[in-house]
NUTILUM-893171 format. One record per residue (C-alpha): x, y, z; residue number from 1. Coordinates in nm, 4 decimals, padded with zeros to 6 digits. Each point is the difference from the previous one (the first is absolute). Layout:
REM residues N
> X	Y	Z	bator
> X	Y	Z	NUM
...
//
This chain:
REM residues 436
> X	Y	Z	bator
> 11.6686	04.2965	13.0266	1
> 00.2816	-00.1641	00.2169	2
> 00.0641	-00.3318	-00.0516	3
> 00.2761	-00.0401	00.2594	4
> -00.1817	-00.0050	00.2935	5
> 00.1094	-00.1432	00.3327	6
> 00.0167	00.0252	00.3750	7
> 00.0872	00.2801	00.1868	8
> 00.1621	-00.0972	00.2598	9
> -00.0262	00.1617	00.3794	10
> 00.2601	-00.0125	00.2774	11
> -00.0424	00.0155	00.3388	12
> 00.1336	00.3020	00.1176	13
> 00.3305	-00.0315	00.2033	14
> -00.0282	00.3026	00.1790	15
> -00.3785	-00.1121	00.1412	16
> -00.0042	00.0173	00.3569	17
> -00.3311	-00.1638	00.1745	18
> -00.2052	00.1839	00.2031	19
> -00.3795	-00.0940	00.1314	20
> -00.0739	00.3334	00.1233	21
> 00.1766	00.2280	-00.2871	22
> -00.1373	-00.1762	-00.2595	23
> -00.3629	00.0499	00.1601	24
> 00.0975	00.3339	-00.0135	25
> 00.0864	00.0775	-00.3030	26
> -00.3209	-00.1609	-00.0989	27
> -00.1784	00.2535	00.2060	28
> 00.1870	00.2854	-00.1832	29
> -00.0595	-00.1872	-00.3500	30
> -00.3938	-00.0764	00.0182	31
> -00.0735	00.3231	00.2498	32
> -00.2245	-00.2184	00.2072	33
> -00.0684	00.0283	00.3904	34
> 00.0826	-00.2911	00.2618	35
> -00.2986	-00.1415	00.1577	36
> 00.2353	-00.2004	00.2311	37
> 00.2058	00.1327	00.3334	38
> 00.3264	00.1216	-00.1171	39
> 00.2248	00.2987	00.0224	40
> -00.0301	00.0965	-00.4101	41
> -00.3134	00.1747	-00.0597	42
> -00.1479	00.2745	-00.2779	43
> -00.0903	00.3312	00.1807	44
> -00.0985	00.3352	-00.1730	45
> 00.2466	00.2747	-00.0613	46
> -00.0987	00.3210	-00.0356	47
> 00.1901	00.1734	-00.3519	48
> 00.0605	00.3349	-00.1502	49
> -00.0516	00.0364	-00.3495	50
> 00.1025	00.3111	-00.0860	51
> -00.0308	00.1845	-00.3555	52
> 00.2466	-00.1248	-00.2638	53
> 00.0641	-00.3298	00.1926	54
> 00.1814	00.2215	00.2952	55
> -00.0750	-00.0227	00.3736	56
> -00.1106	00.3785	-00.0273	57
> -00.3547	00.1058	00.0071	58
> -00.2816	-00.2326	-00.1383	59
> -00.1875	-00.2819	00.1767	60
> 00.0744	-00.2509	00.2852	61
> -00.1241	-00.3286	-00.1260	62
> -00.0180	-00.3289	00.1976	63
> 00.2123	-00.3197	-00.1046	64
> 00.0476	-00.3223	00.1235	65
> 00.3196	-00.1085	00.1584	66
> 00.1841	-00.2735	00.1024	67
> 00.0928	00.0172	00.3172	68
> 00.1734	-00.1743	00.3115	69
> -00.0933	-00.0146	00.4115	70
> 00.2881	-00.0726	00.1815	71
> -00.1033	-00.1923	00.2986	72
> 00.2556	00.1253	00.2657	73
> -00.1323	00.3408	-00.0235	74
> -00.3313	00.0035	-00.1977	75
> 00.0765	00.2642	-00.1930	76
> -00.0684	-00.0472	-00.3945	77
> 00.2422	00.0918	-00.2448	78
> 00.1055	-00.0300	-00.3740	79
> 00.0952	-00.3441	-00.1753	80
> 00.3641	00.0043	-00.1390	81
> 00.1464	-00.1771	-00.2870	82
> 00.1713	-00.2246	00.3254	83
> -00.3250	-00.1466	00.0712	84
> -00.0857	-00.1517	-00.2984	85
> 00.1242	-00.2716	-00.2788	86
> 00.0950	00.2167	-00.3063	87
> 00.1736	-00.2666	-00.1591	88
> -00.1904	-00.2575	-00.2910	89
> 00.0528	-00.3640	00.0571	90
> 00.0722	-00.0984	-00.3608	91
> 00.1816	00.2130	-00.2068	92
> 00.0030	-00.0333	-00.4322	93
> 00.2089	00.1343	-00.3002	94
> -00.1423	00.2333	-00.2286	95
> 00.2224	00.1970	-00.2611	96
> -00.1397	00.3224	-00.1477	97
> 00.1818	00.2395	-00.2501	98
> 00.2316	-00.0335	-00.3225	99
> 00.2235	-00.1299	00.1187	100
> -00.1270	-00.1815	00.2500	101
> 00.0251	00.1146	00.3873	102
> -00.0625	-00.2932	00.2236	103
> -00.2285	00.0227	00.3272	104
> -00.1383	-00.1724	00.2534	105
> -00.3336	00.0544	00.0364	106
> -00.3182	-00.1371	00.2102	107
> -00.2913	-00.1513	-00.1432	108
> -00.3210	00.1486	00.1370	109
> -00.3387	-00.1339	-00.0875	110
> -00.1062	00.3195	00.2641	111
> 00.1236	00.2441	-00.1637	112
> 00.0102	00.1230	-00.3706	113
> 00.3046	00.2286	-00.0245	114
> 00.3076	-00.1100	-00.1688	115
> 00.2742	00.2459	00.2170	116
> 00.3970	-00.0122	00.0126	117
> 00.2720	00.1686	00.1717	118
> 00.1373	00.2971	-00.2260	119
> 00.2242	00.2331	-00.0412	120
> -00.2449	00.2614	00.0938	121
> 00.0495	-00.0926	00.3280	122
> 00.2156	00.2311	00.2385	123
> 00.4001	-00.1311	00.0441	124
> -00.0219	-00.0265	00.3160	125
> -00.3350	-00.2884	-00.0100	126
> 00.1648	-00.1670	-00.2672	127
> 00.3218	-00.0172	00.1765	128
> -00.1704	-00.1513	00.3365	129
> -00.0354	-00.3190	00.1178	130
> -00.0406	-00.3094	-00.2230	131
> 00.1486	00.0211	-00.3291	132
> -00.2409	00.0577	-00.2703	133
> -00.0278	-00.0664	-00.3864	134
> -00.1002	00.3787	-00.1038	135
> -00.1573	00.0690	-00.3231	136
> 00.1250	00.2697	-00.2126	137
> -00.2116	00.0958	-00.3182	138
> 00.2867	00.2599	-00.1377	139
> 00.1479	-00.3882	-00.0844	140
> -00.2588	-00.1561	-00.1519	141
> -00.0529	00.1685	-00.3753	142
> -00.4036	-00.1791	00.0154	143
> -00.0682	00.1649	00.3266	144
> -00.2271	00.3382	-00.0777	145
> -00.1493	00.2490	00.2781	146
> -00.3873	00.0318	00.0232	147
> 00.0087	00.3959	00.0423	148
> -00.2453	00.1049	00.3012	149
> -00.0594	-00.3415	00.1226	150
> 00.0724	-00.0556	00.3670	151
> -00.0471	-00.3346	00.2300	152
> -00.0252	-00.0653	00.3990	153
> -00.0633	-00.2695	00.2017	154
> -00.1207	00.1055	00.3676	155
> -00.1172	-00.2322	00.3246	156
> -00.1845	00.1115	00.3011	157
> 00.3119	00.0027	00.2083	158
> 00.1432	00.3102	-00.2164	159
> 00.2569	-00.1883	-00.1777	160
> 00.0385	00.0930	-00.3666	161
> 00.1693	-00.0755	-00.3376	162
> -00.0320	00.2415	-00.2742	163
> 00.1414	00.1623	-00.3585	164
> -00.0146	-00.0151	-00.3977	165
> -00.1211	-00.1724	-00.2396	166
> 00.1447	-00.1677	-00.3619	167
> -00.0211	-00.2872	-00.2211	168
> 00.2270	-00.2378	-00.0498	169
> 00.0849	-00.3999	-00.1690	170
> -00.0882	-00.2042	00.2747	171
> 00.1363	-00.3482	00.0210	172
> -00.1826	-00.2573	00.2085	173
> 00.0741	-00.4034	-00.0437	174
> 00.0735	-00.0299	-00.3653	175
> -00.2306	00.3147	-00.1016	176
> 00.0523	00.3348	-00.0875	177
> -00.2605	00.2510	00.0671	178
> 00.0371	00.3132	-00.2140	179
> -00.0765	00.3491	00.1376	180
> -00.0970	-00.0837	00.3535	181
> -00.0369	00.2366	00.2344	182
> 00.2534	00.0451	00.2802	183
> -00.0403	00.1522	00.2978	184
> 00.3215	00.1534	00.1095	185
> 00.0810	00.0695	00.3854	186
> 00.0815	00.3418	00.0822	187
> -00.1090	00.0031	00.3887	188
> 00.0294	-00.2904	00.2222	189
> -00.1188	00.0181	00.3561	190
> 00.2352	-00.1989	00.2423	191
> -00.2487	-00.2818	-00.0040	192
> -00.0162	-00.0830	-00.4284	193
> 00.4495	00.0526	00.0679	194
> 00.0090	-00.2997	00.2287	195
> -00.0860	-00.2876	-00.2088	196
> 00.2738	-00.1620	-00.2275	197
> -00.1960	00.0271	-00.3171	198
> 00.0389	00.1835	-00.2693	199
> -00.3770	00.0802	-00.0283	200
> -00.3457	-00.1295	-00.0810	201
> -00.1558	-00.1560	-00.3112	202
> -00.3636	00.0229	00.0799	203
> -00.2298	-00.2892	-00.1110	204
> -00.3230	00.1311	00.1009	205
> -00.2699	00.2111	-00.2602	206
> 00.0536	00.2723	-00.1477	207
> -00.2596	00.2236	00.1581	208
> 00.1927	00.0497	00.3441	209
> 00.3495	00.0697	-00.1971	210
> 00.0970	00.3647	00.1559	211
> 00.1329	00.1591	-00.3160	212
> -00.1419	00.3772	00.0027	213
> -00.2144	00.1416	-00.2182	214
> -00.0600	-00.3395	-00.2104	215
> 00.0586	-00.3467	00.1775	216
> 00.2565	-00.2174	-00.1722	217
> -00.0510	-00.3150	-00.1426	218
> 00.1712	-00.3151	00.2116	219
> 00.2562	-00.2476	-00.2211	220
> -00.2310	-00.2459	00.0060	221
> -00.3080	00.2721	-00.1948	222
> 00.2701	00.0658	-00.2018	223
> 00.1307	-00.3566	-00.0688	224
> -00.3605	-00.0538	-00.0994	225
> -00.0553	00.3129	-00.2388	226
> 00.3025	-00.0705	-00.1172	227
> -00.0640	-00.3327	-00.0987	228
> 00.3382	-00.1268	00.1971	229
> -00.1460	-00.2785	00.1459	230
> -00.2843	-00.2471	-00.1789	231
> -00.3624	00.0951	-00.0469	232
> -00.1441	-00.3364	00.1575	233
> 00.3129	00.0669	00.3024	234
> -00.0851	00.3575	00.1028	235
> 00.1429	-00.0712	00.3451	236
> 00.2571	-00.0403	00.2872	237
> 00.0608	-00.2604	00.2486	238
> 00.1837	-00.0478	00.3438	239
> 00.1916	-00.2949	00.1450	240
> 00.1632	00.1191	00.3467	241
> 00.2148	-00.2244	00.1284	242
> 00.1639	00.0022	00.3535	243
> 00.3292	-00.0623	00.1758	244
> -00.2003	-00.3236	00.1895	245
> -00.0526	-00.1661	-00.3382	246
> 00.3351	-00.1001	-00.0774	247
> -00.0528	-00.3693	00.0710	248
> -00.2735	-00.0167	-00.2815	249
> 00.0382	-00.0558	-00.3592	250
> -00.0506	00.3338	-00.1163	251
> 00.2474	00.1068	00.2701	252
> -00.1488	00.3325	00.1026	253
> -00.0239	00.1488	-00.3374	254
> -00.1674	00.3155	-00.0247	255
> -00.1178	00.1771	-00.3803	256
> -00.2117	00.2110	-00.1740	257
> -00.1456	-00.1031	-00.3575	258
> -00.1223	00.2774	-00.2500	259
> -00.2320	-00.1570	-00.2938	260
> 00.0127	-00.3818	00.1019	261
> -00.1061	-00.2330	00.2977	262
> 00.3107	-00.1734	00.0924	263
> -00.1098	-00.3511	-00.0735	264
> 00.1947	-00.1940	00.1571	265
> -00.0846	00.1412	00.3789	266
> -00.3880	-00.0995	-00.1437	267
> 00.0852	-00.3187	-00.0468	268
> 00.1703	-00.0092	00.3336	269
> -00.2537	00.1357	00.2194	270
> -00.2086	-00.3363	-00.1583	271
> -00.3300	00.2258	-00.0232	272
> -00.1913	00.2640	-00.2372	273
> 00.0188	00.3553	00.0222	274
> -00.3098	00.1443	00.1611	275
> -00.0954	00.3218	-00.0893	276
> -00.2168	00.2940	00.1555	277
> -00.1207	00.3447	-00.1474	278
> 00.2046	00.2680	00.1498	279
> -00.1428	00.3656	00.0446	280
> 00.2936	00.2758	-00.0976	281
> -00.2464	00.3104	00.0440	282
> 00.2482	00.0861	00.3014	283
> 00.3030	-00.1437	-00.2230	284
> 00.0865	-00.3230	00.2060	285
> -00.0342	-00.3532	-00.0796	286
> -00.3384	-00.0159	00.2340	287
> -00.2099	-00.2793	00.0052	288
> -00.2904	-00.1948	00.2030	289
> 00.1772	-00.2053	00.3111	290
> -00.3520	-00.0827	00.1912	291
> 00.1379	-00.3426	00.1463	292
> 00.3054	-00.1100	00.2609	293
> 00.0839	-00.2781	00.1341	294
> 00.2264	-00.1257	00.3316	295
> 00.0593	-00.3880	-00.0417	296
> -00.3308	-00.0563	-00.2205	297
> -00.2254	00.2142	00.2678	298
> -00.1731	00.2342	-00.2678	299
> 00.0449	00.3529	00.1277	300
> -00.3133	00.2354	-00.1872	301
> 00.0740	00.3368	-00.0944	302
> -00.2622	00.1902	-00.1861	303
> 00.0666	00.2546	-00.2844	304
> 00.3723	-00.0421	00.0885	305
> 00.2822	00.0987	-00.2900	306
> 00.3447	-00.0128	-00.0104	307
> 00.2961	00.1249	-00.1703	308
> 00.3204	-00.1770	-00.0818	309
> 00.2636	00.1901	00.0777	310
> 00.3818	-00.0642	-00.0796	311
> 00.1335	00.3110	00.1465	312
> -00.1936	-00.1154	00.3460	313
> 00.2777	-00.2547	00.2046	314
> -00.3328	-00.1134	00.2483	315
> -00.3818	-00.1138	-00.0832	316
> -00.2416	00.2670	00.1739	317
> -00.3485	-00.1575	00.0712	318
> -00.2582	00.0810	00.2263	319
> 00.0016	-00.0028	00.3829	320
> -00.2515	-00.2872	00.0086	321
> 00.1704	-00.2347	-00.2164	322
> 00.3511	00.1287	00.1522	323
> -00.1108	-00.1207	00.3605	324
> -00.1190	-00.3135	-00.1303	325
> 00.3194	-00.0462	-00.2029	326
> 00.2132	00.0325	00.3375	327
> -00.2372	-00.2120	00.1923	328
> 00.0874	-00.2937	-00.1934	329
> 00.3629	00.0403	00.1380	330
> 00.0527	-00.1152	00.3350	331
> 00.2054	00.2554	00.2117	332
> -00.0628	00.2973	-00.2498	333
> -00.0886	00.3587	00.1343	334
> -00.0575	00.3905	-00.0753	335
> 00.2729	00.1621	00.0744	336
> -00.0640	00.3810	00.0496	337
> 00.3460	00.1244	-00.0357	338
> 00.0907	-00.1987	-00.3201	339
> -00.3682	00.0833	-00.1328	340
> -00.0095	-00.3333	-00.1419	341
> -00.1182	-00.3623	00.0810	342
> 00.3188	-00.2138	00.1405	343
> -00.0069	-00.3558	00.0098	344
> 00.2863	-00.2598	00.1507	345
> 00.3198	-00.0513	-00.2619	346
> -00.0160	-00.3315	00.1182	347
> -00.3527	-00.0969	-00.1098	348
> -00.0122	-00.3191	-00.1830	349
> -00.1414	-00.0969	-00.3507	350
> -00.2665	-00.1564	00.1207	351
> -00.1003	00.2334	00.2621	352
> -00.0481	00.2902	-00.3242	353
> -00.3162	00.0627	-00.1231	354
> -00.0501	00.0062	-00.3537	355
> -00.1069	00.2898	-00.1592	356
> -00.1865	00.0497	-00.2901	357
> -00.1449	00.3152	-00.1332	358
> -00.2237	00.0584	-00.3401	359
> 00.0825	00.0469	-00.3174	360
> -00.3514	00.0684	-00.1637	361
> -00.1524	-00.3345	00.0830	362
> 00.2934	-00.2092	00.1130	363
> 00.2070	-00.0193	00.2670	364
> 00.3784	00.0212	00.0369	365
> 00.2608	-00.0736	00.2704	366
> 00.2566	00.1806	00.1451	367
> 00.3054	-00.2092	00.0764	368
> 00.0389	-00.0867	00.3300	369
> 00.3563	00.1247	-00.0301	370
> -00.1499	00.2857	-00.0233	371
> -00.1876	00.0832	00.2825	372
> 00.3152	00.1422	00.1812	373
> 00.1265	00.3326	-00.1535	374
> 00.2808	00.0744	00.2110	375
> 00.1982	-00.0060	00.3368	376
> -00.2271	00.1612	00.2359	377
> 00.2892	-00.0771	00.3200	378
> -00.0836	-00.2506	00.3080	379
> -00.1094	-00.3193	-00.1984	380
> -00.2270	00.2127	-00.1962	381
> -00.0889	00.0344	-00.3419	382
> -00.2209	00.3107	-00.2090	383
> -00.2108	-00.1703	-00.1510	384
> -00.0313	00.0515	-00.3984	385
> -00.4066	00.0725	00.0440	386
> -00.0925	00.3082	00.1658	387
> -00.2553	00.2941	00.0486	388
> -00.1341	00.1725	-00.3038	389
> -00.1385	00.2767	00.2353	390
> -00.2868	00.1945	-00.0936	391
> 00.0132	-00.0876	-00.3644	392
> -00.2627	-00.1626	-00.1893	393
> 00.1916	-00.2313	-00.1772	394
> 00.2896	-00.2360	00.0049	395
> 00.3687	00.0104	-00.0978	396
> 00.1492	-00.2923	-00.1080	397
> 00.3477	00.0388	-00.0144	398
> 00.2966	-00.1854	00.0060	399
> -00.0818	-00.2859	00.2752	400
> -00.2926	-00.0786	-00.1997	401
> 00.1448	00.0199	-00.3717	402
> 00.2860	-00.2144	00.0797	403
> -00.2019	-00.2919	00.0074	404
> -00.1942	00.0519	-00.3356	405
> 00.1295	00.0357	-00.3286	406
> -00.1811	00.3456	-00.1440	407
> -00.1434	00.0933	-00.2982	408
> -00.0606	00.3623	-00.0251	409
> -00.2401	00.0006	-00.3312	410
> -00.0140	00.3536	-00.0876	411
> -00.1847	-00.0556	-00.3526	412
> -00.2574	-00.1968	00.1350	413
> -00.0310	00.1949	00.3240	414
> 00.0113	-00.2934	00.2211	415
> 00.2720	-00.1229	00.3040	416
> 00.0764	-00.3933	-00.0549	417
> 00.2105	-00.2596	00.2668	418
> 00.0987	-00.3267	00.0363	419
> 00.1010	-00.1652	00.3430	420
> 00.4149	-00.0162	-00.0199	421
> 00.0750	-00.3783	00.1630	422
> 00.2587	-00.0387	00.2788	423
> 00.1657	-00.3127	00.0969	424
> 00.1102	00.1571	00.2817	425
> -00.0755	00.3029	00.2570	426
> 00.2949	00.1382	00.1041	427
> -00.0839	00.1144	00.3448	428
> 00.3599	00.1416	00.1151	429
> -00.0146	00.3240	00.1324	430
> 00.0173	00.3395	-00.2246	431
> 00.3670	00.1442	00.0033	432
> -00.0005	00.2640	00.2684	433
> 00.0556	00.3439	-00.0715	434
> 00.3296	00.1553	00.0892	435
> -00.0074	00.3793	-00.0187	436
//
């Protein structure tokens, strides 16, 4: 068992650029659902030709769903491209894999259970384009081993793709080293999983939805467990993000990961008790009950409601109802068809903010006012961090929400615990705008 364990730390990614609308996007690609709001980004059906032996000859026409995109000059519908959306991962952390060790940058996804990288596999001319890239080769690592006839691939509704083989490897993760974990190594890239300046993914989600074909593979944080890497009476993972707006506080923005251990100290800080809720992982995500809201101490009721906290997700996603209450509470805030997103003035005072709480089980916590605004939606306007969830049946908590609790994924107890982060101060100053 490791005894050295610490933080992990996260940075901000330099490269990020902010965008309202291409981060909504990309959301629509990631979770596949449909927009119940006016806006040009919708999923339509696409007609397909499977054809015997995986060609486009013979066989069956099936029908898939597709993202697609109405542009409003001429009506006329046509495909989403990797332009249109936010590719990129807001935080960014280091994970080494291989003997010796190779070095990567990686994003932490509670969403997603895969644990891809860059590779040699990859054609010259995708590893050659674009934003340099830390690109794992397993002839250099003498630990790394290929899993004969085991394939992987990642798909989304709006065709992009990211596929290839499969080994095992010595993964090294914040002080512990995970023997023979499986790594997914990138052979295809569509132009979409190319633009972002990671390295990869490092999937934090169950098991069950990993994509490894014929047998799923197990996630480094199953395989911490089995392997007894991380304490018996600690079987977790927990998430502090921190933000660029937090620098005036005492923790200065800090953002980490712990692996087997609470981090104390940010406990003690937050002056409360960890509150804890059963999470459901039949459809591998940290799901749990989230039946309550609030906008400044109104109670909002929402029946049967679940969420799922989400680090890969930049946004929250809720429910149209609690959405147009949300932007009710903030004078001067609108629809705004074209963005597909709710916009509300940059220069909106504190105390003109609602505050928002949404449930954790059976308590309620607040997302910083700071918050509210994602990013620069142009004339005095800001996209606001909450937005549609569409035609799904549950929420996504993402990043607006997370970064004002401290989070305790408990994955040998099954259960999703928080505790309110304080702020002495919201940092209302504008989101950097995006410069293409």
């Amino acid at each position: 068992m490791a005894t050295n364990l610490h933080r992990v730390k996260i940075a901000t990614n330099p490269n990020y650029k902010r965008s309202g609308t291409k981060s909504y996007v990309y959301l629509l690609r990631k979770w596949g659902f449909n927009p119940t709001q006016e806006g040009p980004y919708h999923v339509g059906s696409q007609f397909h030709q499977q054809g015997r032996f995986g060609s486009n000859v013979g066989g069956k026409m099936r029908q898939q769903q597709v993202l697609k995109k109405k542009d409003p000059s001429t009506g006329q519908t046509g495909e989403v491209s990797a332009e249109d959306q936010q590719n990129d991962s807001l935080y960014l952390a280091k994970v080494q894999i291989g003997t010796p060790p190779q070095t990567f940058d990686l994003d932490f996804d509670t969403g997603s259970a895969d644990l891809w990288v860059w590779s040699t596999s990859l054609p010259a001319s995708v590893r050659s384009s674009g934003k340099s890239h830390n690109i794992f080769d397993p002839s250099k690592s003498s630990t790394f081993k290929k899993t004969p006839g085991s394939t992987w691939k990642i798909s989304y509704g709006d065709q992009s793709s990211a596929s290839g083989s499969v080994g095992t490897d010595l993964v090294s993760i914040g002080g512990l080293k995970i023997e023979n974990q499986t790594i997914e190594l990138a052979s295809t890239l569509s132009t979409e999983f190319q633009s972002g300046s990671g390295d990869g993914l490092l999937g934090l989600a169950f098991g069950n939805i990993n994509t490894v074909q014929p047998t799923p593979a197990q996630t480094p944080v199953e395989n911490m467990i089995s392997q007894s890497d991380i304490p018996s009476s600690a079987e977790l993972f927990t998430a502090k993000l921190g933000s660029w707006r937090d620098t005036a506080e005492a923790d200065k923005g800090e953002s980490f990961y712990t692996f087997g251990f609470i981090d104390q100290p940010t406990i003690a800080a937050s002056g409360s008790s960890i509150a804890y809720t059963p999470v459901d992982s039949s459809q591998g995500f940290w799901q749990f009950p989230s039946t309550s809201a609030s906008i400044n101490g109104k109670p909002l009721r929402r029946p049967n409601n679940t969420a799922i906290a989400d680090t890969g997700t930049t946004l929250a996603l809720v429910d149209d109802v609690t959405c147009k209450a949300i932007y009710a509470a903030i004078p001067g805030a609108t629809y705004d068809a074209p963005s597909q997103g709710y916009l509300f003035p940059a220069n909106t005072p504190e105390a003109d903010l609602p505050t928002v709480a949404f449930a954790v089980g059976n308590n309620l916590f607040a997302v910083q006012k700071e918050d509210l605004g994602f990013a620069d939606a142009g004339n005095g306007m800001l996209y606001g961090g909450i937005q549609s969830r569409g035609d799904m049946s549950m929420d996504i908590l993402g990043d607006t929400f997370l970064k004002g609790i401290y989070a305790i994924f408990d994955q040998g107890n099954s259960r999703f615990g928080a505790v309110q982060r304080k702020e002495l101060v919201q940092n209302l100053a504008p989101p950097p705008v995006a410069t293409e």
